[in-house]
Each structure stands twice: as structure tokens, then as C-alpha cells.
N, C-alpha and C positions, 0 to 999 in steps of 0.2 A: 568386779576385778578379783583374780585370785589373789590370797593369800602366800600362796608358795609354789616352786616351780617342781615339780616330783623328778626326781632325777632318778634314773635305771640304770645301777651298774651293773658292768657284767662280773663281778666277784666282791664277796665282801670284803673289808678291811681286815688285818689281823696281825697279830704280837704271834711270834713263834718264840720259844725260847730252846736250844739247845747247845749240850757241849758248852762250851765256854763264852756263848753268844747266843744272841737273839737277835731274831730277823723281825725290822717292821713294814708291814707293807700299808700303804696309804692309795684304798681304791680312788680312783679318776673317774670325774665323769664329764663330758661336755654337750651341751648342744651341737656345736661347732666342730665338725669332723675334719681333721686336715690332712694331709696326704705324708704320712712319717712313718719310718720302720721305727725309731728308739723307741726303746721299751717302756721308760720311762723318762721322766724329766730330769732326776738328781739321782746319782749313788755315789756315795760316799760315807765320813766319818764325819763328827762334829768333834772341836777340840775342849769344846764347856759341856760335856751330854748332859751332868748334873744340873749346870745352871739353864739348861734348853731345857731339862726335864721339867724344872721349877716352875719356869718362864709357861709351857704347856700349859702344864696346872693351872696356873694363876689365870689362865686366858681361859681354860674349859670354864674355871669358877666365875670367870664374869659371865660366858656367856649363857650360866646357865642363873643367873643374876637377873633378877627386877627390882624396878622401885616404883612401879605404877600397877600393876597386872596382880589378878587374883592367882591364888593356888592353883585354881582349874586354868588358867591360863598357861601358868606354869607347867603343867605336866608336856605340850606340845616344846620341848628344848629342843633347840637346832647348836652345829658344831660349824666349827673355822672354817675359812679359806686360805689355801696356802698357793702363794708363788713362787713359781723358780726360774731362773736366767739371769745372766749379767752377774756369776759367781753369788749369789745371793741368794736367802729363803725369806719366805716373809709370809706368817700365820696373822690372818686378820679376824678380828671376830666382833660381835657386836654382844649386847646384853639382851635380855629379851624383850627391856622396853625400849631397846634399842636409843634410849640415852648417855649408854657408857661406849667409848668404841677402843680395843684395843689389837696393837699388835705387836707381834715379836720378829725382828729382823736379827737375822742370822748373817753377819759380814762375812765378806771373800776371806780376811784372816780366821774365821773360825770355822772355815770348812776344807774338808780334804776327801777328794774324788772329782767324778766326772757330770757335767751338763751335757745330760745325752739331746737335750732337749728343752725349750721355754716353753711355759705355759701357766694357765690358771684352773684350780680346780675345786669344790668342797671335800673336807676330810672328816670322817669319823673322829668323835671320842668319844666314847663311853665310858663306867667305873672299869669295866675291868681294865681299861686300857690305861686310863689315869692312876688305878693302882698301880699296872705295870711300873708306868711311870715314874711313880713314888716310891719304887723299889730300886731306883737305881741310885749308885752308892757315887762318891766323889771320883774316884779313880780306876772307874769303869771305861769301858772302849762301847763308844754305840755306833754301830752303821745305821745310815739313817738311808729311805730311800723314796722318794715322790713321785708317783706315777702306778706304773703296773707292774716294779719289781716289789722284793723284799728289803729287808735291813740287819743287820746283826747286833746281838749282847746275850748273856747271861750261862746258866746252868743246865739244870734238867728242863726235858723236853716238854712245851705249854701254849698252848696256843687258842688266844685271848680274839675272839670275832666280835668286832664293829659290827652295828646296825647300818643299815641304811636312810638318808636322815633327805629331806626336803631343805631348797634353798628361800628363806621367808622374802618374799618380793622386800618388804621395808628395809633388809639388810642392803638389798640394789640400790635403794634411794636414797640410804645414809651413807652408803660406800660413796656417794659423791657428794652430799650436803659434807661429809665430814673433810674432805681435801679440799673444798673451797675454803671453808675458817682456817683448815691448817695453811694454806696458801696466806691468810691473812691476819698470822698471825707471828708474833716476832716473841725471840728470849728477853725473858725479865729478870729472871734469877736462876742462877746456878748454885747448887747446896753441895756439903761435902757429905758424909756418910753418916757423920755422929750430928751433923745440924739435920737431914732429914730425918732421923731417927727422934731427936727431940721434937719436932716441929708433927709429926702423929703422933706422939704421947699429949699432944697438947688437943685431937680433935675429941669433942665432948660425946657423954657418951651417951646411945640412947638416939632416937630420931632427931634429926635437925628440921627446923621449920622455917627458919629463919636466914634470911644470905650470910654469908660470913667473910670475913677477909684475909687474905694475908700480908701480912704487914710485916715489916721490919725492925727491931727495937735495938739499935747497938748492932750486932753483928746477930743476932740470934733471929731468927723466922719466927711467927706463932701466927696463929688462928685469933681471929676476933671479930666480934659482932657488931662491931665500930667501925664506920669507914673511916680510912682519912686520904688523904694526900698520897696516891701513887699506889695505893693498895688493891690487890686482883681479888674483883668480885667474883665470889666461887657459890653456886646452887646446889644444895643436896651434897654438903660435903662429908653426910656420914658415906657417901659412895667411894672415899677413898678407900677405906678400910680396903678395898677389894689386894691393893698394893702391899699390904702389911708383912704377907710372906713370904714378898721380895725380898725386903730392906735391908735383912743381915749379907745380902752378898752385893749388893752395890757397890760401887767406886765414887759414884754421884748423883745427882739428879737438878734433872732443869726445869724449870716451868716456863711456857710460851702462851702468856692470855691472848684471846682475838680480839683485837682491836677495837670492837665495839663490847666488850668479853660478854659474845652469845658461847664462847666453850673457852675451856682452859685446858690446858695440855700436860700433861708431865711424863717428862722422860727417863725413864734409870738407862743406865749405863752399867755394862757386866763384864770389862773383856771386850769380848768383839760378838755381846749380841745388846740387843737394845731393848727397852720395853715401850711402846709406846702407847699413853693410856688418856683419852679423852672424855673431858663430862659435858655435857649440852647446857643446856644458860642454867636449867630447874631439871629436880629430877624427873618431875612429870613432863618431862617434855623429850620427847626423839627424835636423831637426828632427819631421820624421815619424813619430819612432817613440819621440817623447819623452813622451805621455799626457798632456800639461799641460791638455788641454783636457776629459779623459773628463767631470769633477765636473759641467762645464755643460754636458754634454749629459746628465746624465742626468733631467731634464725637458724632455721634448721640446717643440717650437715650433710653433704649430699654423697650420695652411694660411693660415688667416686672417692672422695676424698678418705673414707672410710675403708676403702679396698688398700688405698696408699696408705692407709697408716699402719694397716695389718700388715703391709709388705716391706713398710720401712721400720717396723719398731719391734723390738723384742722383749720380753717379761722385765722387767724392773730398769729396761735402760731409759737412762735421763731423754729426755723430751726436750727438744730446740724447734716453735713453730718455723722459727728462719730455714733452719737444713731443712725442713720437712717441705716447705715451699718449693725450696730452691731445688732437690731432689726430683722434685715431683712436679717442675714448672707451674706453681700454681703461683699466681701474683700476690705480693707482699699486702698487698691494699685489702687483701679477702681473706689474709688470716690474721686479723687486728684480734679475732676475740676468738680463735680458731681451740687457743689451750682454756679459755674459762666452757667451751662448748661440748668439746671432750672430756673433759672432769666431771661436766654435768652430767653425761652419761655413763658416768663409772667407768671411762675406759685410761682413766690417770687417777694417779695416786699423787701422794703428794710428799717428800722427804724432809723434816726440817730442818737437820741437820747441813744435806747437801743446797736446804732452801731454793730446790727445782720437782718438779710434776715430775713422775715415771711414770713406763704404760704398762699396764695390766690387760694381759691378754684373757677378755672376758668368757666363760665357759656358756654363756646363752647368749641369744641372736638378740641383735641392736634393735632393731623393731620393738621389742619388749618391755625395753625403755623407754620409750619414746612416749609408751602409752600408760605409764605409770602418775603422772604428775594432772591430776585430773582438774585441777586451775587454767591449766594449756591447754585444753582439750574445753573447759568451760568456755575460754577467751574464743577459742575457736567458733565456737558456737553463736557466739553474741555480735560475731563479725558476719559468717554464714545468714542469719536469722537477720540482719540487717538493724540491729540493736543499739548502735552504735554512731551516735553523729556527731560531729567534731563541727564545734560552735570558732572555735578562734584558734589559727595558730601561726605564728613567728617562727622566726629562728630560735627563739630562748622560749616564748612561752608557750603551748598547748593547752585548749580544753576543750573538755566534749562533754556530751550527755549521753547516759548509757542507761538503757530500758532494763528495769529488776521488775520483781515481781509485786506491781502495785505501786512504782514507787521510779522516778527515774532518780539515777547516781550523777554527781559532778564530779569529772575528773580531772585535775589542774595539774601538769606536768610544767614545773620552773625549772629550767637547767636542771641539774641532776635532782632536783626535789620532787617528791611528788605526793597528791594527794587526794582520796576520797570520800567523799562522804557515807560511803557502806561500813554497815556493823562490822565487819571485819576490818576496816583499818583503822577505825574507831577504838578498835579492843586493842590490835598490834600494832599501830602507829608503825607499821614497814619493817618491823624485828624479824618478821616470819615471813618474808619476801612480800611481794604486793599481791594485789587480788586483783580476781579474773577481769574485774572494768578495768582496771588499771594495765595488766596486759595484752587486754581486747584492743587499746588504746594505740600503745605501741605497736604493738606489730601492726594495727590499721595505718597508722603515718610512720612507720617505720623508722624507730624511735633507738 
């Protein structure tokens, strides 16, 4: 399987600076060629540029961020994805062990100009560009522009060229492991500006080894090694640090653990842009290779219904599988799990806030997905190859026996429980979704 998808623009990225402005332009690329004269997707003004500039920053620095990967790993950095439609911008990015996932949504109140256009695309950053960025002062004017225009700010004439950067397949298969946990995940606490500020002075310093929790003492947050009673179990929490150069300009911040807390969430609040920053259960662990999404893919989504959603949905607008039925005469009975199916393929996002899925109009063909999650594609196999025979099954209970190598698996499926006897669910007890006997399973009795 490749590691990245090479994308070929037709122009680099680039910072101009002149006269009393700078133009930014952000190259587009897609697989997916659609039929549009706009030039681009967004131009306009932002009304925080300072705190978008920060907000930049802090996202290049996570994702040029590991907590598992060597130096040599590190030198191959990959840059964001940004969205635009539905008055809204949304810069996504992952870390490069792809256990950290953040982004920056830019609200309808904090933008001013015109949506020539929705879409999704990857964008350049490089230092020069994040210097640029670093140079912008509080009470500057940015034009900002996504697509194939320019942007405007600054003085003398400067003009600062982006690389051209490949998209890492893992970033595809955490872009949707990461909106199912956020999908299932609810607020726990809301901090004020001087409580978030105490509450990282308190994370220890130096490597963490150990889980840590957040707890509540009185009115005060801190960090502790202690579990108790109602406290959010946090992995690799020197990974917050990455938020530190937020903090002075918040208004607030929330934390949303997932419910089983395989991630925890934290949200600041600036105005009218957001930051939204997730950690995966341990540091060594990325969202990519967490299986959260196998259960809904294994009813596939047929061309059809995928043609309808490009034609019914636009970049960041909320997602209703009811209208999308009822639009598209497709029977309610067949889109029971229509939104966990599309998320699995990266094609929704997920807002905690508005606590509903939006669709992200993905820049590469669906197909590609499809063949990223190589447990599907195993189960596949063991179904094919005829591996697979189902000893007993009920309305509540299912089992089978499933042919390994040297060795047959028992697979016992009780109402929602289920279980194997292979090394792998031995190790993840079902934390990292189920293994390939266990999905060979299901989709054999269509489960």
C-alpha cells in the first residue's frame, strides 16, 4: 500500500507582500475535477488575522509533531487541509504520528468576503510562510484567499513560495477514526482563561510514562497520577504542551472525553475561531490504526448513493441522513447507519459544538478509501477462501470457526458482545475495533 498520495499542482503556494498589504495564496489540488468557473473557494478578510495567524502556527507545529517516529522519520513533514463553504474555514491537520489531530475553524462571524466556491484541498506551510505568519502584528488587515486566487497584508514587496507537499494516506484514515470518537464523545468541563492557565502550569515536566488524570479539587482543575471517581483518563499528556501558545488569548476552554476515553478533546475558544485539538488513548498509538471505523464499513455504500451526497451536500454543511433520503427517495430502513458509513470514509466531519457530522468534500476518489483498512480486505479474504464456518446461530447468539494459520479461531458474537480467541483480541480486548475473524463473521451472517 502507498504511503501518500503525490499531488501535482499547477502553481506553487505563496506570501506576496506589498504597499500596505499582502496577498496569500493557497495552491489547490484535487483528484476530483468538477465542472466551476470560481477561481477560487474563499476571498475575503478575517476579522481575528492575529489570532488565525497564532491559531496557523500552532497547527503547523503539531503537525510537524511526533511522539512515536524517529528524526529520519521526521524529516518527510506533511501540511493541513483546509475547508471552505457554509460561511466557514476549517484547517485540519494531524501530527506525524498521527496521534495528535487538530483544527482551526474560522466562524461566519469572523470572516468578511465572498464563497466563490465549496471545496476541500491540502495547503502548503512551510517556515517561510509561518514566519510570514509570525510577523503579523494585532491590528493588521489580512485578506485571506483558498483556492487559485491571492490574499492581502503588509509593506515592501516579498514573496515567500510553498513547497509542494504529498497527502500521507494515515492522515485519510484518521480523518475518520477521529469523527467517530468525536461523534462519541460529550463535554465534561468548561474552564475559564486563568483556570486553564493554572491547570498547564500544573503538567509535569520532562516525558510522561504514566496515564494521568484530570480531576477536580474545589473549583480548581489539575493533573494527577491518581485516578478517582469521574476523572478523564489522558495518555501522553506532555502532548498538550503543543496548546501552550494559545492560552494567553482564550476566552475559554472545554474538554470532551470519549466515552470509553480512547481520545480526549480540548477545545479553546478565541472570538469567533476555535481550536480544536485531539490526543488518541497513548501517545504511541494513531488515529489510524485505531479500527474504530471497520463495524461501518462493512456494508458497503453504493455508487449511487455517493453521487447523491456530492450533489446534495456542500463543504462544512450539517449532514441530516433523513433529508438526504427523503431528497434522494432512498428508504429510511437503508440509511439506519448511512452517517456512521460516511464518516468511515472521511467524507463527514464531525462539530462538537453544533454536536452534528458535516460533509467535507474530499480532494481524492472514494475508491481509495475503501482499500486503505487492510482487516476489510483480510475478512474479505477468509470469506472468499471459504475459511470461515458458522457452528451455531440465533437471533442473540452467533459462532463460528475461522481457519488461521495452523490454528482455527472461535468467534462468539452475544448481542452486541463479541469475541476471539486470536492474538489480536487477546492483546485489544475490542479497543482497536475487532479483527479480521470477527469481521469475516459479520458480514458472512450479516451482522
Amino acid at each position: 500500500m502507498e504511503d501518500t498520495l503525490i499531488y501535482h499542482y499547477q502553481r506553487p503556494s505563496s506570501l506576496i507582500k506589498k504597499d500596505a498589504s499582502e496577498e496569500l495564496f493557497l495552491s489547490k489540488y484535487s483528484e476530483v475535477q468538477k465542472n466551476t468557473d470560481a477561481p477560487c473557494f474563499f476571498w475575503g478578510d478575517v476579522s481575528q488575522p492575529f489570532i488565525l495567524a497564532r491559531c496557523l502556527i500552532t497547527l503547523s507545529n503539531i503537525v510537524k509533531s511526533s511522539f512515536n517516529l524517529s528524526p529520519f522519520q521526521l524529516a518527510a513533514l506533511k501540511d493541513p487541509i483546509v475547508t471552505a463553504g457554509n460561511h466557514r474555514l476549517r484547517f485540519e491537520g494531524f501530527s506525524h504520528c498521527a496521534g495528535v489531530y487538530a483544527r482551526v475553524d474560522v466562524l461566519p462571524d469572523g470572516l468578511h468576503g465572498e464563497f466563490l466556491e465549496n471545496g476541500t484541498t491540502n495547503v502548503d506551510f512551510n517556515q517561510p510562510m509561518i514566519t510570514a505568519l509570525g510577523s503579523i502584528r494585532p491590528n493588521e488587515k489580512i485578506m485571506l484567499s483558498v483556492g487559485e486566487k491571492e490574499v492581502g497584508l503588509y509593506q515592501e514587496e516579498k514573496n515567500v513560495v510553498e513547497r509542494k507537499v504529498p497527502l500521507p494516506v494515515k492522515w485519510i484514515k484518521g480523518l475518520s477514526t477521529v469523527q467517530i470518537y468525536l461523534s462519541e464523545s460529550e463535554k465534561r468541563h468548561c474552564f475559564n482563561k486563568i483556570q486553564t492557565q493554572q491547570l498547564f502550569r500544573g503538567i509535569p515536566k520532562g516525558p510522561v510514562k504514566s496515564d494521568y488524570y484530570l480531576i477536580i479539587r474545589g473549583n480548581k482543575p489539575m493533573f494527577s497520577p491518581v485516578k478517582s471517581a469521574d476523572a478523564v483518563c489522558i495518555g501522553g499528556l506532555q502532548r498538550l504542551r503543543l496548546l501552550e501558545p494559545l492560552l494567553p488569548y482564550i476566552d475559554q476552554m472545554q474538554v470532551f472525553p470519549h466515552s470509553d476515553m480512547q481520545s480526549t478533546t480540548w477545545q479553546l475558544y478565541m472570538g469567533n475561531i476555535r481550536f480544536c485539538f485531539s490526543l488518541s488513548r497513548d501517545s504511541w498509538r494513531g488515529f489510524s490504526g485505531e479500527g474504530a471505523v471497520l463495524d461501518s464499513l462493512i456494508d458497503e455504500v453504493s455508487d449511487e448513493w455517493i453521487d447523491a451526497m456530492d450533489k446534495y451536500a456542500y463543504a462544512n454543511q450539517a449532514f441530516n441522513p433523513s433529508v438526504f433520503a427523503l431528497q434522494e427517495n432512498i428508504s429510511l430502513e437503508k440509511t439506519g447507519n448511512l452517517t456512521g458509513r460516511l464518516a468511515a470514509m472521511g467524507l463527514l466531519g464531525f462539530d462538537l459544538d453544533d454536536n452534528q457530522f458535516f460533509y467535507r468534500r474530499l480532494p481524492f476518489k472514494l475508491n481509495r478509501i475503501i482499500g486503505l483498512n487492510p482487516r476489510i480486505r483480510n475478512a474479505d479474504k477468509l470469506i472468499a477462501e471459504r475459511k470461515v464456518e458458522i457452528v451455531n446461530k440465533n437471533e442473540v447468539r452467533t459462532e463460528a470457526r475461522v481457519e488461521g494459520t495452523g490454528v482455527h479461531h472461535t468467534v462468539i458474537i452475544d448481542l452486541e458482545k463479541e469475541r476471539c480467541t486470536c492474538e489480536w483480541f487477546s492483546k485489544h480486548q475490542g479497543e482497536r475495533g475487532p479483527c479480521k475473524h470477527v469481521l469475516a463473521v459479520k458480514k458472512l451472517v450479516n451482522i
